[in-house]
C-alpha positions in Angstrom: 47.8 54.6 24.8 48.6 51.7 27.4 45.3 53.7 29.1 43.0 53.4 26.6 43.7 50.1 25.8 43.4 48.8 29.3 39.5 51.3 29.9 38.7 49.2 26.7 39.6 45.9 27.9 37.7 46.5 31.2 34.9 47.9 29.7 34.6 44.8 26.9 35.1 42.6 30.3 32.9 44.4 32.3 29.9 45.1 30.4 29.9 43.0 27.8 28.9 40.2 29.2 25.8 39.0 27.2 25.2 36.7 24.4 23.5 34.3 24.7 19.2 33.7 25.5 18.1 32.8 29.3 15.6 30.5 30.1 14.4 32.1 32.8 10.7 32.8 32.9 9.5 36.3 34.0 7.8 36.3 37.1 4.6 38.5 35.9 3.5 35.1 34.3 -0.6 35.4 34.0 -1.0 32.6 36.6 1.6 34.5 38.8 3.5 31.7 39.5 6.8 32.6 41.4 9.8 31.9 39.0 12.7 29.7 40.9 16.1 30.7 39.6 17.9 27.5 38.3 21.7 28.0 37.2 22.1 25.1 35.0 19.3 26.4 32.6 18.9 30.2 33.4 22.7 30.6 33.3 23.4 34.2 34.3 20.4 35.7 35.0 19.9 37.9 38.2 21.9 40.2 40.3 25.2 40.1 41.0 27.9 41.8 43.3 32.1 41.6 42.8 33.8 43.3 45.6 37.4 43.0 47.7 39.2 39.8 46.9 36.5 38.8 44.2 37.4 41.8 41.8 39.8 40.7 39.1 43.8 41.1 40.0 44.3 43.5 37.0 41.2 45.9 37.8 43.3 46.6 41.0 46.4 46.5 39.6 45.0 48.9 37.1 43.2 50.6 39.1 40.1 50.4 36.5 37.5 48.8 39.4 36.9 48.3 43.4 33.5 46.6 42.7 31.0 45.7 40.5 27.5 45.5 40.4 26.0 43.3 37.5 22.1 43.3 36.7 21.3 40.2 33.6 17.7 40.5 33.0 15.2 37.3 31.6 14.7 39.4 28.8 18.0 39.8 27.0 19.6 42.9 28.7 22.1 44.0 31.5 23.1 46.7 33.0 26.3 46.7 34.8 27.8 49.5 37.6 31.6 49.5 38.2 32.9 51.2 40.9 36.7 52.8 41.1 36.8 55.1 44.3 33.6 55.8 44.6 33.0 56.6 41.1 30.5 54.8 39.0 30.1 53.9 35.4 27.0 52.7 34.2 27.4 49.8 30.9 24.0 48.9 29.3 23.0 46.7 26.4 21.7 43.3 25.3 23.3 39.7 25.8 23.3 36.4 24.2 24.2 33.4 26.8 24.7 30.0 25.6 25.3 26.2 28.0 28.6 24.9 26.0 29.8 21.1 25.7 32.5 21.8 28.2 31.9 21.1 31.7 30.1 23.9 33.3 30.8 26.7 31.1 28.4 28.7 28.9 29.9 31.3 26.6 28.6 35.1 26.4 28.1 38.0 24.2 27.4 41.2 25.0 26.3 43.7 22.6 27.0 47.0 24.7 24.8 50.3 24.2 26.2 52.4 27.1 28.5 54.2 27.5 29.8 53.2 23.7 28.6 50.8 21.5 31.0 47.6 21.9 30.9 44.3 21.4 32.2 41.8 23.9 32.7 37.6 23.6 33.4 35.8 26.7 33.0 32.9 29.2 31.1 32.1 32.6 30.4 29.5 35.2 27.8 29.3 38.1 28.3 27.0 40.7 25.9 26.6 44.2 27.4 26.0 47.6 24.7 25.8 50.3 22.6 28.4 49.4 24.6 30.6 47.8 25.5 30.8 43.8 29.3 32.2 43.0 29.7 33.2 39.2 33.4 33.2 37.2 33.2 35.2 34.9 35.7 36.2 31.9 35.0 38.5 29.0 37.1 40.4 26.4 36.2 43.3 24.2 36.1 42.1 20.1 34.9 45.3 18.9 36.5 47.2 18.4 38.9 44.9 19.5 40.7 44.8 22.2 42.2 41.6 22.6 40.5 37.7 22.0 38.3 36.2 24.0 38.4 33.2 25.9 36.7 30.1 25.4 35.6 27.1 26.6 38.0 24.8 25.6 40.7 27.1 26.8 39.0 27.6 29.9 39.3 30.7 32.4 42.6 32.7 31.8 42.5 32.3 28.1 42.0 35.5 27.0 44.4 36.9 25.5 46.1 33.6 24.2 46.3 33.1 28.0 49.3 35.7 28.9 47.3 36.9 31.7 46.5 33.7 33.3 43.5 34.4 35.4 44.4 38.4 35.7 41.2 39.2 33.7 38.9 36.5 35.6 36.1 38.3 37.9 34.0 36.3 40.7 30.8 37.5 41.5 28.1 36.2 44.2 24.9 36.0 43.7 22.5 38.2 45.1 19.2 37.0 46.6 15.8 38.7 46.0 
């Protein structure tokens, strides 16, 4: 049972990141202008890689994930790899992103397709050093449920009602195309 409960959490964590719109613009614009990702108004969007270090402590301590490959496209939809060993499973679906009042963070939904249908709430920041964008990113399965999300007011770690701390908490770094 213990099991099942934790596969849920990480797949609510994992792949339900999504609900909230982008405001990125596609780059197959008639005038073919080149679209410039912006983080404080395209929130999410692009490609993004969690491996070593950057994988949440309870995925490892689980052993649910080694890495994680996470795909949010301008349109409304992800798809999300996770790796465990070698082994992949693919999450699919649509997501909903929305900037919130506190600092930084914008909250998610994910409406998951693949592998189950799920629905997952969370949280996320971006933030830019040099040239490179690092994402925070916390999510929890609502349904069916598998715990309570965190928000923005609670900030990262407050999943659960917080008795995880930051165990749930994934970084990710952005990668360039």
């Amino acid at each position: 049972m213990k099991k099942i409960i934790l596969t849920t959490l990480v797949c609510a964590l994992i792949g339900s990141a999504g609900m909230f719109s982008s405001c990125g613009k596609s780059n197959e614009d008639d005038d073919k202008q080149t679209w410039v990702y912006d983080h404080t108004k395209d929130g999410l969007v692009g490609e993004w890689v969690s491996e070593g270090a950057n994988v949440a402590p309870l995925f490892i301590q689980y052993n649910l994930a080694d890495s994680i490959y996470a795909y949010f496209k301008d349109n409304g939809t992800y798809y999300v790899e996770t790796f465990k060993q070698k082994a992949k499973t693919t999450f699919e679906g649509s997501y909903e992103q929305t900037k919130s009042t506190i600092d930084n963070i914008w909250t998610i939904r994910l409406n998951q397709t693949t592998p189950g249908v799920a629905i997952s709430e969370g949280i996320f920041e971006v933030t830019k050093t040099s040239n490179t964008y690092f994402m925070k990113y916390e999510i929890i399965q609502i349904e069916p449920p598998a715990g309570t999300a965190p928000t923005p007011e609670g900030g990262f770690g407050s999943s659960m009602g917080g008795a995880s701390g930051e165990g749930w908490v994934q970084k990710y770094v952005r990668i360039s195309k």
